[in-house]
Every structure is written in structure tokens, then in C-alpha cells.
N, C-alpha and C positions, 0 to 999 in steps of 0.2 A: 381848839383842835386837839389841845394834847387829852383829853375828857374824853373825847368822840374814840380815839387811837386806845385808850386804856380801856375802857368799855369794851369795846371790838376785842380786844385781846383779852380779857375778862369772861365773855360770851363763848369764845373759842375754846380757853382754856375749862367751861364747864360743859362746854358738849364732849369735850374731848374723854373727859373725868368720867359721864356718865355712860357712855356707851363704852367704853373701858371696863367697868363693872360690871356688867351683864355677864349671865351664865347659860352656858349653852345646855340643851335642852342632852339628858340620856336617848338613848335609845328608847330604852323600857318609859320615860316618861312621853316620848314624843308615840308612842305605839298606844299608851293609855288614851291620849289626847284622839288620836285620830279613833281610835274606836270607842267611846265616847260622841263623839262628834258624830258618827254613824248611828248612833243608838243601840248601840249593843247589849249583848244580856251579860252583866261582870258581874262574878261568883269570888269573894276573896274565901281565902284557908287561912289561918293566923294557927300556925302549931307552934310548937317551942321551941323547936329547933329549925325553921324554913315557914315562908311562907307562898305561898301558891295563890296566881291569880289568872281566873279565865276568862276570856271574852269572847264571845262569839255573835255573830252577824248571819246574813242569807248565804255569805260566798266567802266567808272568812275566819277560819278560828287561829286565837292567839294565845300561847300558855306560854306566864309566865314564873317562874322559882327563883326564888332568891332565898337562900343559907344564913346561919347567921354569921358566915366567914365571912360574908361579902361576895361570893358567887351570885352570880346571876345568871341564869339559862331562859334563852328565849325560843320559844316554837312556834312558827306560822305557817300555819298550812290554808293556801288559797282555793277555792273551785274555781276550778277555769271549764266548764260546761258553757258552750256556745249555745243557744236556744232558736 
């Protein structure tokens, strides 16, 4: 019994550990993902001082800047055209 109790509390204490550790998604990563996931058309800029990335879709563009201060400026602009 005492085997089966340590175990159990063994199992607990590594789901606990693991899900503990995760990191939650940016903005800017979770904007990537979804438009990605759409099949959009991404254009990166890699300059020296910022880089610039766009994406765009039928009803959705997304620009994103990020500095190399660690600014990050996000721009979404939707089409809301009912048809």
C-alpha cells in the first residue's frame, strides 16, 4: 500500500512540475501561428536596426515591427465586406 501512495504522489508531483513549465504563447507568436494556419502570404525584413514582418490573407492583413530595443508594434487591419 505504502508503494501504490508514493507512486500516486510521485505521478502528481510530475504533472504538476510539467505543466508548471510551460510558456505562454506572445501575442506576436500566437498572430504568427493563426496566420500561418490560414496560409497566408509572410514577407520578412531583417534590417539592422528592426525587423519587419507581414502577412496577409483574403480578409486580413497583419504587420508586425519589432526594434532591436525590444519594441514590438503590432497592426491588424480586418475586411469586414459582407457579400
Amino acid at each position: 500500500m505504502k508503494k501504490v501512495i508514493f507512486m500516486s504522489f510521485m505521478a502528481l508531483a510530475m504533472v504538476v512540475s510539467i505543466t508548471s513549465c510551460r510558456e505562454d504563447k506572445t501575442q506576436k507568436e500566437e498572430l504568427i501561428e493563426e496566420m500561418q494556419d490560414k496560409d497566408a502570404d509572410i514577407k520578412v525584413k531583417d534590417r539592422a536596426n528592426d525587423t519587419k514582418i507581414k502577412m496577409e490573407t483574403e480578409d486580413k492583413k497583419v504587420k508586425i515591427k519589432e526594434g532591436d530595443d525590444g519594441d514590438t508594434k503590432i497592426k491588424i487591419k480586418e475586411d469586414d465586406t459582407d457579400s
